[in-house]
N, C-alpha and C positions, 0 to 999 in steps of 0.2 A: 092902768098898770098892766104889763106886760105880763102875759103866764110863764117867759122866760126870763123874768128879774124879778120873783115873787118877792112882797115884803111883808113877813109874817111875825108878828108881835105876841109876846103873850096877849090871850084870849082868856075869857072866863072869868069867874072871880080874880080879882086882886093878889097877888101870894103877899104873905107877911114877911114884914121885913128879915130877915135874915140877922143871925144873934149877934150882939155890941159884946164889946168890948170883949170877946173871946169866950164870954157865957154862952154855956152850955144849954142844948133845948130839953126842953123838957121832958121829962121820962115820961111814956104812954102808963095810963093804968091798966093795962091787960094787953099779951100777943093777942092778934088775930091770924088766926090758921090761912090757910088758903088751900084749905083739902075740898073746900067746897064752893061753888059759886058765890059769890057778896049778892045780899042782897039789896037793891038801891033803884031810882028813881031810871036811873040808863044803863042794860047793857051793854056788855064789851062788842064793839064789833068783831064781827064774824069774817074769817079767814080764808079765802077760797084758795089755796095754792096752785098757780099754773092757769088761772083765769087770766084771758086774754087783756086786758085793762086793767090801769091799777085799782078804776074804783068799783071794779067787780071784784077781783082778786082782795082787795080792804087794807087797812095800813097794819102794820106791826107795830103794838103798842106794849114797850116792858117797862114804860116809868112806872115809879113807886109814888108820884103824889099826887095821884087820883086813883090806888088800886080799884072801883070800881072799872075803869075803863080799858084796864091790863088783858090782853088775851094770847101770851105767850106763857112762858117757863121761862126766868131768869130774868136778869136786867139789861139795859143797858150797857154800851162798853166793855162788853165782854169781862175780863184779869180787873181792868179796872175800877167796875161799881164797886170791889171794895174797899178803896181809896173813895168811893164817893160816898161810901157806909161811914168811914174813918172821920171825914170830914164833917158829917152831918153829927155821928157821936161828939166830936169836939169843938162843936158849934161854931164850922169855918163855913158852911153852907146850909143856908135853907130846904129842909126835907120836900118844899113845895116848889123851889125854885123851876122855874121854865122857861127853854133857851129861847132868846130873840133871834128867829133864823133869817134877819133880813142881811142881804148881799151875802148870804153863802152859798147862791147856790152856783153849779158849776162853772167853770170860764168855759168849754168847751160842751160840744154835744154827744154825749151816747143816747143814743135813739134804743125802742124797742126792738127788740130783733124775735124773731122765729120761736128762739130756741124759751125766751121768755114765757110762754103762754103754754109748755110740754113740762108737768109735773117732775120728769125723769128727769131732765136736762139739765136743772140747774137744782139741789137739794138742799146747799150749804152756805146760800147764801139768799140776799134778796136781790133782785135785778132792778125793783124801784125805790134802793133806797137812796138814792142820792136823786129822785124826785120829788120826794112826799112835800117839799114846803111849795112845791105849786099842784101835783095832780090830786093833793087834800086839801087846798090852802081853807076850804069852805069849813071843813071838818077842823081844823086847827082854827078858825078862827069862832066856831061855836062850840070851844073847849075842849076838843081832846088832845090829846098830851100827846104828840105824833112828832117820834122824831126821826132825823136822818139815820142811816147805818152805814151809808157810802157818802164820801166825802173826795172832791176833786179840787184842785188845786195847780198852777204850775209851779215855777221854781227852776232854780240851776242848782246842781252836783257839781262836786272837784274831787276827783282822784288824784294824786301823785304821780302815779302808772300812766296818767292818761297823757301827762305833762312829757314824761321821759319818751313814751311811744309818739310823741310828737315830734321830740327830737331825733329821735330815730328814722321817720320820716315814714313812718308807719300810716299814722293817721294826720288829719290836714288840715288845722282851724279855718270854716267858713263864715264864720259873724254870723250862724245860724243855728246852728244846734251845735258848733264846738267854737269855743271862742279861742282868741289867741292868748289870753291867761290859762287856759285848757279846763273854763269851767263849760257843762254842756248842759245846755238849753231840756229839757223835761215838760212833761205833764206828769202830775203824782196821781193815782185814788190811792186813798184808806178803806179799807173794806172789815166792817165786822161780822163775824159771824153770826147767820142765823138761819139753824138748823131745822128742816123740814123731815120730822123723824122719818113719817110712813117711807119716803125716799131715802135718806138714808139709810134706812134697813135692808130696803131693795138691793142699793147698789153693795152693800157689804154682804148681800144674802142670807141674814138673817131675821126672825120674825121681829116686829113690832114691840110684842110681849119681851124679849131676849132685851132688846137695843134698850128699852125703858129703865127693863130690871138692873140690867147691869149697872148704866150711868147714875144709876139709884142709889145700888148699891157701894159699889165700889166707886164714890167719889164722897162718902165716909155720911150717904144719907142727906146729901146738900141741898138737894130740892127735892120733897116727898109731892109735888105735883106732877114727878115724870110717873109716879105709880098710882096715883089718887084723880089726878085731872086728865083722863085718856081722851074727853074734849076737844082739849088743847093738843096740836099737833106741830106745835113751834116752839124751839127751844135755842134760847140764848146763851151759848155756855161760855164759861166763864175761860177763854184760851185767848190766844194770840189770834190776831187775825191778819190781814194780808195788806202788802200796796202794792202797788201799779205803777212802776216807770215806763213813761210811753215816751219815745225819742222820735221826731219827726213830722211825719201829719197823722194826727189822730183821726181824722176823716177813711183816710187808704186804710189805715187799721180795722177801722170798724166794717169796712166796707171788703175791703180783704183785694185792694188794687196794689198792684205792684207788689214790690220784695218784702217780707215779714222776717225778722231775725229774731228770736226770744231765747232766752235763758229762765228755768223756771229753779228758782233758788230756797235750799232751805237754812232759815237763819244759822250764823254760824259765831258768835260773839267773840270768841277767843281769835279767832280770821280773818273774822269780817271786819272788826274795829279793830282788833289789839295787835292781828297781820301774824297771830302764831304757825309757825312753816309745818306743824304738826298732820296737817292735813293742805288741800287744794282748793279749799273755799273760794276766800278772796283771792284768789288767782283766778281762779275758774270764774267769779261775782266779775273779776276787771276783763276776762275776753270776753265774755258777756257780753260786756256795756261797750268795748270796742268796736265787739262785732255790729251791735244794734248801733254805736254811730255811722259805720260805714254805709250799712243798708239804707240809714235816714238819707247820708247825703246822694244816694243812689237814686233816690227820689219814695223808695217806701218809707218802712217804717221801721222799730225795734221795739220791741217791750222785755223789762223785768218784771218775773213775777216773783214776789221777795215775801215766802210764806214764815211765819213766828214757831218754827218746830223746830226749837233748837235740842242740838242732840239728836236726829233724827225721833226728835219729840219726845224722846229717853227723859232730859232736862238736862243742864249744865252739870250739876252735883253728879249726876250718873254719870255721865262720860268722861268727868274727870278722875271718878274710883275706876272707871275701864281703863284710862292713860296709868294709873297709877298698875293695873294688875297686868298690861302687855306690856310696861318698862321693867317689870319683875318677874318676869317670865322668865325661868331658868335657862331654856335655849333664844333666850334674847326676844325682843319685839318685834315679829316675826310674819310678813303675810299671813303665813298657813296659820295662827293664833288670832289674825284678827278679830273675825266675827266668834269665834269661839269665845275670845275672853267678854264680849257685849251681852253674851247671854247667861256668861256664868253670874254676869252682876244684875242683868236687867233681867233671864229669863227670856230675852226675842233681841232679835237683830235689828227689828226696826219699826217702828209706830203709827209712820208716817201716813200713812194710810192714800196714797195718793190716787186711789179710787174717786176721791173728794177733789183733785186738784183741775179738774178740768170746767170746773163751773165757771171760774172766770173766762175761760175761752169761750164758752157758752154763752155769756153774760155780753161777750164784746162779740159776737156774733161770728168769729173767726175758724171758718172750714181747713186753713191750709198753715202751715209753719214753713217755707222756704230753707229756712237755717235755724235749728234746734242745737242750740249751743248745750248739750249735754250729752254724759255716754251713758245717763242712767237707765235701764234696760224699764226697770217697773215704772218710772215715766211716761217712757214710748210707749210702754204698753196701756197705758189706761189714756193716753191722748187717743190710742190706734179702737180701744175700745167706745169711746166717742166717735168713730168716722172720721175724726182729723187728722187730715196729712199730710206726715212729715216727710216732707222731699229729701231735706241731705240731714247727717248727723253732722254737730263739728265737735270732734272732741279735744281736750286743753291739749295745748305745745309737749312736746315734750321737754322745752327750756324753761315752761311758765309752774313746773313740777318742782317743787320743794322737798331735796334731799330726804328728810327723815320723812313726807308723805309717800316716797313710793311703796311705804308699808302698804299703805291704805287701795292706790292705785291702782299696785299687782294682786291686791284682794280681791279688788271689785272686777278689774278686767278676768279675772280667773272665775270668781260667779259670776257673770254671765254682761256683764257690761261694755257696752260697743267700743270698740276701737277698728278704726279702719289703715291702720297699718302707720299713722303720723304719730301715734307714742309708742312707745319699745314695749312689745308685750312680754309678759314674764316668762325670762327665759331659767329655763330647769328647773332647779326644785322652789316652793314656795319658800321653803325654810331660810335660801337663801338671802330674800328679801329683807333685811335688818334696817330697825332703825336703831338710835343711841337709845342709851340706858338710862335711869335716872338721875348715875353718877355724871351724866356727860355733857348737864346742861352749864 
């Protein structure tokens, strides 16, 4: 058996069957804390972060059906372990269940790279988790509960956008990465987060102590092991996490030959699926993935990176009381009120923290962006902070700009946002910049 087609079975004891007939599992007779070590027959393996090799660096373990062998904060799946709480209270799945990772593991190779084995360089994520079901297959098959956090896949995409820009004769279906239905050929990763605190305190400049308390506190007391288990320096949090559109040869990507185009995206639900013209999302999402098909048939490559921070992480519910208080803004919905009205509701303009966003570029080992299809300034600057460089900026059309976005547009190009003279920068006062009103939908 091949180390690149690992076939990895539940190991260890037997798990029991999982509850009939919608019967519920049994109530435990007493919590067990986890303020303190368990004590048991095996330790949790130990965590080396930035250790050159995965099985010196050791696996990342947050199942819950062997808490003995856990050595993180939090669980699994990020938003979602508690759909996997939900399920197990309603007896739809066994609390001990363990996945059979045979044929999942990647169709393509990311290789280790550099930047893998440097503490700093990568904080927010793991770089081998989309290897663990062969660089531990020994350790998963003498029980420990080691699961993936990255996951790869290919697939095809279809835009609409991409269908019309065909007929415009824009772009060119080759039977390779854009077909003549106008769906285009991909590679996906799912990437979960898994945060390496002592790093990221670093990169956000604050102590160790501060980064625990806080997440401590103000996430309503969720996990009392970021203040009790200082140990543990790995923390699963419970957010969205990232994928990976790779368009072209994933080889040139990693290796960093030929043209690179990316677009690094932050989720946008109302845009991105629903196509609301409120903002330049999915407009900005579709020259994106145009742009990264042209470079694929160039012979490089393209990547989306399509981060879970909707609302600039604010949440949906906040930025829809923000629509609501810049459509009721007595001198109208107004550039010069943009960020103003995000922080009368949120307190801060933005969450996103994309000091964190370069890990995946780290992870795929990529020194250079060719064509950075964005104007966002704190972006550029935390790529620039990495050493990675970005050759040209592209910033969206000015025809691919949705009427009531150029609230947003002449906001952002006025704080400090690139524009290289292809969209209309805001001319004279902000005030002028209006979108419709409430009444006008």
């Amino acid at each position: 058996m091949s180390d690149d087609n690992p076939t990895v079975k539940s190991a260890g004891p037997t798990a029991p069957a999982g509850p009939k007939d919608g019967a519920k599992a049994a109530e435990p007779r007493h919590i067990v804390l986890s303020s303190h070590p368990r004590k048991g027959p095996r330790a949790a393996p130990e965590i080396h972060w930035g250790a050159p090799t995965a099985k010196e660096r050791g696996p990342v373990i947050g199942s819950q059906a062997n808490p003995q062998q856990r050595n993180v904060i939090g669980v699994h799946s990020g938003a979602y372990g508690v759909y996997r709480a939900l399920a197990i209270a309603a007896g739809k799945l066994s609390p001990v269940h363990r996945p059979d990772l045979t044929d999942t593991h990647p169709p393509v190779d990311i290789p280790p790279q550099p930047q893998w084995s440097n503490p700093d360089s990568i904080v927010s994520m793991d770089p081998w988790g989309h290897l663990v079901a062969a660089e531990f297959r020994e350790e998963i098959k003498s029980g420990l509960d080691i699961r993936p956090t990255i996951a790869i896949t290919r697939a095809r995409i279809q835009f609409p956008e991409l269908v019309a820009e065909m007929h415009k004769g824009r772009i060119k279906p080759d039977g390779k990465i854009l077909m003549e239905n106008g769906d285009a050929s991909v590679v996906k990763a799912a990437i979960e987060p898994v945060w390496y605190l002592p790093g990221i305190a670093k990169r956000l400049n604050v102590s160790e102590t501060q980064l625990r308390r806080s997440l401590y506190e103000h996430t309503g007391s969720m996990f009392s092991d970021l203040v009790t288990r200082t140990d543990r320096k790995e923390f699963l949090p419970p957010i969205g996490g990232i994928t990976l559109y790779i368009f072209g040869s994933v080889e040139n990507l990693v290796s960093g030959q030929n043209e690179i185009a990316c677009r690094v995206h932050d989720e946008c639900n109302g845009s991105d699926v629903f196509g609301s013209d409120i903002c330049t999302c999915r407009p900005y999402l579709v020259h994106g993935i145009e742009e990264c098909i042209l470079s694929a048939q160039r012979g490089g490559s393209g990547l989306i990176v399509y981060n879970r921070k909707e609302g600039r992480a604010l949440g949906e519910v906040v930025k829809f009381l923000v629509y609501n208080a810049r459509k009721r803004n007595p001198a109208g919905d107004t550039a010069a009120a943009y960020f103003e009205k995000t922080e009368c509701v949120a307190g801060v303009q933005d969450v996103r923290f994309q000091d964190l966003m370069p890990d995946v570029f780290n992870w795929l080992g990529i020194r250079r962006i060719d064509r950075w299809i964005s104007m966002s300034n704190m972006k550029f600057d935390a790529m620039a902070a990495h050493g990675i460089e970005i050759v040209k900026r592209v910033p969206i059309p000015d025809d691919m700009i949705p009427k009531d976005a150029s609230v947003e547009m002449d906001a952002k190009k006025a704080a400090g946002y690139y524009t290289d003279g292809t969209t209309s920068a805001a001319s004279g006062k902000l005030e002028d910049t209006k979108g419709r009103s409430l009444d006008g939908y």
